[in-house]
N, C-alpha and C positions, 0 to 999 in steps of 0.2 A: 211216645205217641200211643194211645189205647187204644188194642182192637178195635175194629168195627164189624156190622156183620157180615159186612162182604172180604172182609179181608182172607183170603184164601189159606186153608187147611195146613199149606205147604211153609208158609211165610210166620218165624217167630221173629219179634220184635222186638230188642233190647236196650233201654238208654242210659248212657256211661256218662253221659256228656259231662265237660269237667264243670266243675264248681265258679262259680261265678266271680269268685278273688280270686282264682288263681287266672282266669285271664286278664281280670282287673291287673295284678300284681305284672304279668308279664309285660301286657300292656305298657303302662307306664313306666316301665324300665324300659324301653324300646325308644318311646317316646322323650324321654329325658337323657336318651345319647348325646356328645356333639353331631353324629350324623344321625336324625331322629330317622323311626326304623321301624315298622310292624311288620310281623309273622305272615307268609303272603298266606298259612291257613284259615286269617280273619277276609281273605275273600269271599270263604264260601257259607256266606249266609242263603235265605232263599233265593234273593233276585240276585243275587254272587252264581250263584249254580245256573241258575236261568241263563245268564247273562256271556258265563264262561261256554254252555252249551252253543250259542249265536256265535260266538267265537271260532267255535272249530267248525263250522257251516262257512266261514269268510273264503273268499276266493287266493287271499297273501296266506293265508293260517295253513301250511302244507301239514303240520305234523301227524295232525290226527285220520286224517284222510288216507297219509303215506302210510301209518302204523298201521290202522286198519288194513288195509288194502294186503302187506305182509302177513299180517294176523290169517284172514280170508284165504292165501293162497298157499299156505304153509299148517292150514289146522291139522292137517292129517298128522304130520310129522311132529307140530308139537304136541300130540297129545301122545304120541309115542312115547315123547320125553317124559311125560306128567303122568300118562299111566292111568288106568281105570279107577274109577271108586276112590281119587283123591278127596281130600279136604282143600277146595278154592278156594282162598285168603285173599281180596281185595281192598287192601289197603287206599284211602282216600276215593271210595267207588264211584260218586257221583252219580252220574245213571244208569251204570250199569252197562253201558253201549258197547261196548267192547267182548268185556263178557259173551255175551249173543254169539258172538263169529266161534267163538271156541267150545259153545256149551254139548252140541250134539257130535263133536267127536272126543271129548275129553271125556262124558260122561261122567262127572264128578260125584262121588256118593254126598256130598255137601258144598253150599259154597257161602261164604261167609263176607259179603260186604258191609265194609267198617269205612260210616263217614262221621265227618263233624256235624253238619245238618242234617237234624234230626228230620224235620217237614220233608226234606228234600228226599233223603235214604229211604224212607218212611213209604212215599209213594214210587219210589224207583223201585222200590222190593215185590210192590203189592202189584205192579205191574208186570215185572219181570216173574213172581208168581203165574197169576195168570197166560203166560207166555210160555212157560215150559211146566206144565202140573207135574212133572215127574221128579221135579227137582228140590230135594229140601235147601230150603234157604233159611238160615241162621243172622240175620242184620243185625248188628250191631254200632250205637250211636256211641262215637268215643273220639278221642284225641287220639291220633292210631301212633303219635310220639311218645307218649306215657303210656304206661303199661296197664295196659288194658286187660290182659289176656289174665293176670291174676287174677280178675272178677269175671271171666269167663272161662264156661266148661262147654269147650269147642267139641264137635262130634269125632268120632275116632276115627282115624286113617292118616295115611299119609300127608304130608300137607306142603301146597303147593301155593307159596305165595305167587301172587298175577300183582305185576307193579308197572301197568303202561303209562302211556304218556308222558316220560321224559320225568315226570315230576321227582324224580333222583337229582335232575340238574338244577331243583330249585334249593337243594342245600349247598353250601360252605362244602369244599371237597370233602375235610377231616371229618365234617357230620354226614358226610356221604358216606365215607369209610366206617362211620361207626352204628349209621342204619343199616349198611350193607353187612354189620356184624352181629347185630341185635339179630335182625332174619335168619343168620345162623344158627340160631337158639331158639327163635319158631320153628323151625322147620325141622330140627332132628338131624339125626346121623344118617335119614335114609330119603329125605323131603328134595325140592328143589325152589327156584326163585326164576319166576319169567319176567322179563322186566323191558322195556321198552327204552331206549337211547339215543336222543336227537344228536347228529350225527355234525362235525365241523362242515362248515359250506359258507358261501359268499358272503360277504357283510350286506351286500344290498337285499338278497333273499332275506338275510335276517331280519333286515331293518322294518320292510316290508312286513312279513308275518306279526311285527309286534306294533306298529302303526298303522293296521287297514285303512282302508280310504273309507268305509261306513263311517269310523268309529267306536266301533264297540267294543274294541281293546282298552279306548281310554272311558269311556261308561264305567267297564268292568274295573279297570283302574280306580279311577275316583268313586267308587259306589263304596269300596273301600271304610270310605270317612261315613257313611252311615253305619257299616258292622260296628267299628272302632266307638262311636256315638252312643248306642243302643247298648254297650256292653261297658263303656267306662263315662256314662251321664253325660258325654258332650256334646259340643255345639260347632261343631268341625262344619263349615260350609263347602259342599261342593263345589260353588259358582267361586270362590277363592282360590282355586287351586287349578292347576292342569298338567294332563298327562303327558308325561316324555320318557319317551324308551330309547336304548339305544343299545349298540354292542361295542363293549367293553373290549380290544382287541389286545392289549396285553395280558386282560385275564380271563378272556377265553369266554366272554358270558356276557349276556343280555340282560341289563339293568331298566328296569320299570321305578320310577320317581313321580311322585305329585309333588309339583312346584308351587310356589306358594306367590301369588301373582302381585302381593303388599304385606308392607310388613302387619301382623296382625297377631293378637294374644287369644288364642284357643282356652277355654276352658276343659278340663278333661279329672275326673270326678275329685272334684273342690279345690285341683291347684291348676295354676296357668303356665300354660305352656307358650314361651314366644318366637315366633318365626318372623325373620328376615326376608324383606320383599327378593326372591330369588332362591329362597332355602330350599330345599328337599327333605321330601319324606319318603325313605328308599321303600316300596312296599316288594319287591321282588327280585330276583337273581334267577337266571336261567340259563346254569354252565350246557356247554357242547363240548362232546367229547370225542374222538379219534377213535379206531377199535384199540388198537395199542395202550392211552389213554384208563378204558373202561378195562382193561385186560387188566393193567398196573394195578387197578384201584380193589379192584374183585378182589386179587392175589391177596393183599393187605389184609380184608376185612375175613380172608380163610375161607375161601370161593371159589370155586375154577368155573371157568368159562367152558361148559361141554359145546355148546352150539349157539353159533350165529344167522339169523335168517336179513336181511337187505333187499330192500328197491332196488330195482334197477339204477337207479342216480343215485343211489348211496346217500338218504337224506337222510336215510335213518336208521334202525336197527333193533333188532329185539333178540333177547339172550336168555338162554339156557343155565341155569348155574348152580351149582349142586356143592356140598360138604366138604374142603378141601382133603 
């Protein structure tokens, strides 16, 4: 995204975003599983971002509201943890909204949000500029799974990655365990990782949160098949397919599928893909984890758990976590 001339003094702007075969290439290997299967990061294109924002505004959507609400009543203390004049690492930033509640007691010498939409990062930075001029912001447009950080020369200090909204629980544990090891390696022998952690609770709360009665969990859902479209030449229709989520209770997680409502052959860039009237296209996973759970897994990835902050009802949790 190229400067403009309102874009503020404080705000540089970098785009990494990956190569266009290598999402093509991931793509259709996802897509040509027996259980076909997209990366739930091709949600967030522009109206993906938009649309996940309306989301966390829903009345069933408790998480972002609980986490914030933690975030807001605990800033003092975790900036204790984090320390003045860190480097802020927000991996998958989105708007930034989070951020906001920590920025004037953390007082971070830099902070560094890293998304996949570029449009979206773009205007969330030049905003959140504007919003605090004291603050250098470093944005960076990238796949924050690949290794970005080689093409980037991050500002110096400490570094603090900020990883809210649960989105740990949208990997496969063992890819949990092995992002929760990779940030050991951002972060250094003296950094920390504040991360955010949707907590086990009722199957009915869950089910709720991820089927609002609006629907714009399943919009967000199916808008899906336009990212997928626009990036691999298809012809995916919306109006074929419908949202269904649910919780998985022997393994621990909330699965999001687009069902495919007739049997129908997909084109997807110059081979066909076929789906069975009733097939599935898993686009998401969203494990809950116990503190015990998140404690096990930290341990693994060479993490200690320094500090736990909790709601009142224990819906959720955000963790402290430093260099074993």
């Amino acid at each position: 995204m190229p400067a403009t001339s309102t874009e503020p003094d404080n705000v540089v702007f970098q785009d990494q975003k990956p190569a266009l075969m290598e999402s093509r290439a991931e793509l259709m290997a996802g897509l040509q599983m027996d259980q076909k299967r997209v990366n739930p990061k091709y949600f967030y294109d522009e109206r993906g971002s938009e649309l996940f924002e309306q989301i966390t505004q829903q009345q069933e959507y408790y998480p972002t509201r609980t986490e914030m609400a933690i975030l807001g009543e605990y800033a003092t203390e975790i900036a204790e943890h984090c320390g003045n004049d860190c480097v802020l690492i927000e991996p998958g930033s989105g708007n930034s909204e989070k951020v906001r509640l920590l920025l004037d007691s953390v007082q971070p010498a830099a902070y560094v949000p890293v998304d996949i939409s570029a449009e979206f990062l773009y205007e969330s930075a030049v905003r959140l500029g504007r919003e605090f001029p004291w603050l250098n912001i470093h944005a960076i447009c990238a796949d924050f799974s690949e290794q970005w950080q080689d093409r980037t020369e991050l500002p110096d200090g400490r570094r603090i990655v900020f990883y809210p909204g649960s989105t740990i629980g949208n990997m496969e544990p063992k890819a949990a365990e092995a992002f929760l090891s990779d940030l050991r390696q951002w972060i250094g022998s003296d950094g920390g990782v504040l991360i955010g952690v949707d907590l086990h609770k009722s199957e009915t709360l869950l089910n709720a949160a991820y089927n609002d009665a609006s629907g714009v969990t399943a919009e967000f859902n199916l808008n899906i098949l336009s990212s997928v479209n626009e990036l691999v030449d298809g012809d995916f229709s919306e109006e074929a397919f419908s949202h269904h989520a649910f919780y998985n209770t022997e393994l621990k997680r909330i699965e999001m599928h687009l069902v495919s409502k007739e049997s129908q052959t997909v084109k997807v860039n110059g081979s066909k893909i076929q789906f069975d009237k009733g097939e599935t296209l898993h686009t998401e996973n969203s494990y809950k984890y116990s503190l015990q759970d998140f404690s096990e897994l930290s341990d693994a990835a060479g993490l200690v758990l320094g500090k736990s902050w909790l709601d009142k009802n224990e819906l959720f949790s955000v963790h402290y976590l430093t260099v074993a």
